[in-house]
C-alpha angles and dihedrals in degrees: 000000000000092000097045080056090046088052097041087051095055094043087055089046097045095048087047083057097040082054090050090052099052086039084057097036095057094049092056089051092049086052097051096204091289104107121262118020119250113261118268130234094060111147098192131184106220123060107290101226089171108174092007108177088227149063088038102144150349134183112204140145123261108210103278086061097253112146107243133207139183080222087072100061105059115139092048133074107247124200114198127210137188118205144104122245107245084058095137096214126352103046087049097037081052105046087047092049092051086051085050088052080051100054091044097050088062108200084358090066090079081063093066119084121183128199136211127200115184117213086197112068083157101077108006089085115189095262093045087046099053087041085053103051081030095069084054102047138327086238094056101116112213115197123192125188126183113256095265088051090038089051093052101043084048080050097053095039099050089249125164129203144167136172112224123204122260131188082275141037101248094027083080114134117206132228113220140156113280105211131091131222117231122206123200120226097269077059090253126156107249126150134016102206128213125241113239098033101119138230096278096060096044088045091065100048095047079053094051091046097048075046091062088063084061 
């Protein structure tokens, strides 16, 4: 009897300490190895990718030849998009719908930093691409890699893209993912947006995610 109580005692033990080591062990994972993990109950919008694998850092420059980081913009919430600017539809539709978030956000759209990565260095030379970001903010950040530097962030952001042939040889267009990636302040992954979604939803995560710093 006593060691059937002795045994029933350990097993109880063990399976209490197997509970403490999964508890632990989720958390680590919420928190993704980036310090404290973000606040739960968000209902966003856009596709929650919270301690994504991907997508983590880049290090281009932005047309005056200034070496840019996502380190830099802590703080801020930063929205990353991929696209080229004579994209006919989904890179202008996008950059007008992130002026209309910062309109919406009032004094928090300060707060708000996009991003813009060309996937056409070739012909998105530094002076066409800050007259592009520039007709959208002063505060749009355009960022232009040579080939070599635009193929591995693709890479690391999951990124496709494709020339395809026009009547010319300069008059190709070029086929790329349409979504953006949002960072919280801390410079977490967070959200992949759709495109399409509109102003008004993206509005309300980027206000759920300048709330978190609260």
């Amino acid at each position: 009897m006593t060691t059937c109580l002795a045994i029933r005692r350990g097993l109880v033990l063990s399976l209490a300490a197997s509970a403490l080591a999964l508890t632990l062990a989720l958390a680590g994972c919420e928190r993704g190895g980036n310090g404290a993990a973000p606040k739960p109950g968000a209902a966003f919008k856009s596709i929650d990718i919270t301690g994504a694998d991907y997508a983590q850092a880049l290090e281009l420059p932005d047309p005056d030849g200034k070496r840019r980081t996502l380190a830099e913009f802590k703080g801020r919430v930063v929205v990353l998009f991929f696209g080229f600017t004579q994209c006919p539809d989904v890179c202008p539709t996008t950059m007008a719908e992130l002026a209309t978030v910062k309109q919406q956000l009032g004094a928090d759209g300060a707060r708000v930093v996009p991003v813009f990565v060309t996937v056409d260095p070739e012909r998105d030379t530094p002076a066409v691409l800050k007259a592009y970001v520039g007709n959208f903010g002063a505060d749009f950040v355009a960022l232009r890699g040579t080939p070599d530097e635009t193929k591995a962030v693709a890479k690391a952001f999951k990124v496709f893209y494709a020339k395809v042939p026009g009547k010319t040889e300069s008059s190709y267009t070029i086929d790329h993912t349409a979504r953006s990636y949002v960072y919280d302040t801390r410079g977490r992954l967070r959200l992949a947006t759709r495109h399409g979604m509109g102003a008004d939803a993206l509005a309300s995560d980027l206000k759920q995610l300048l709330a978190e710093e609260a």
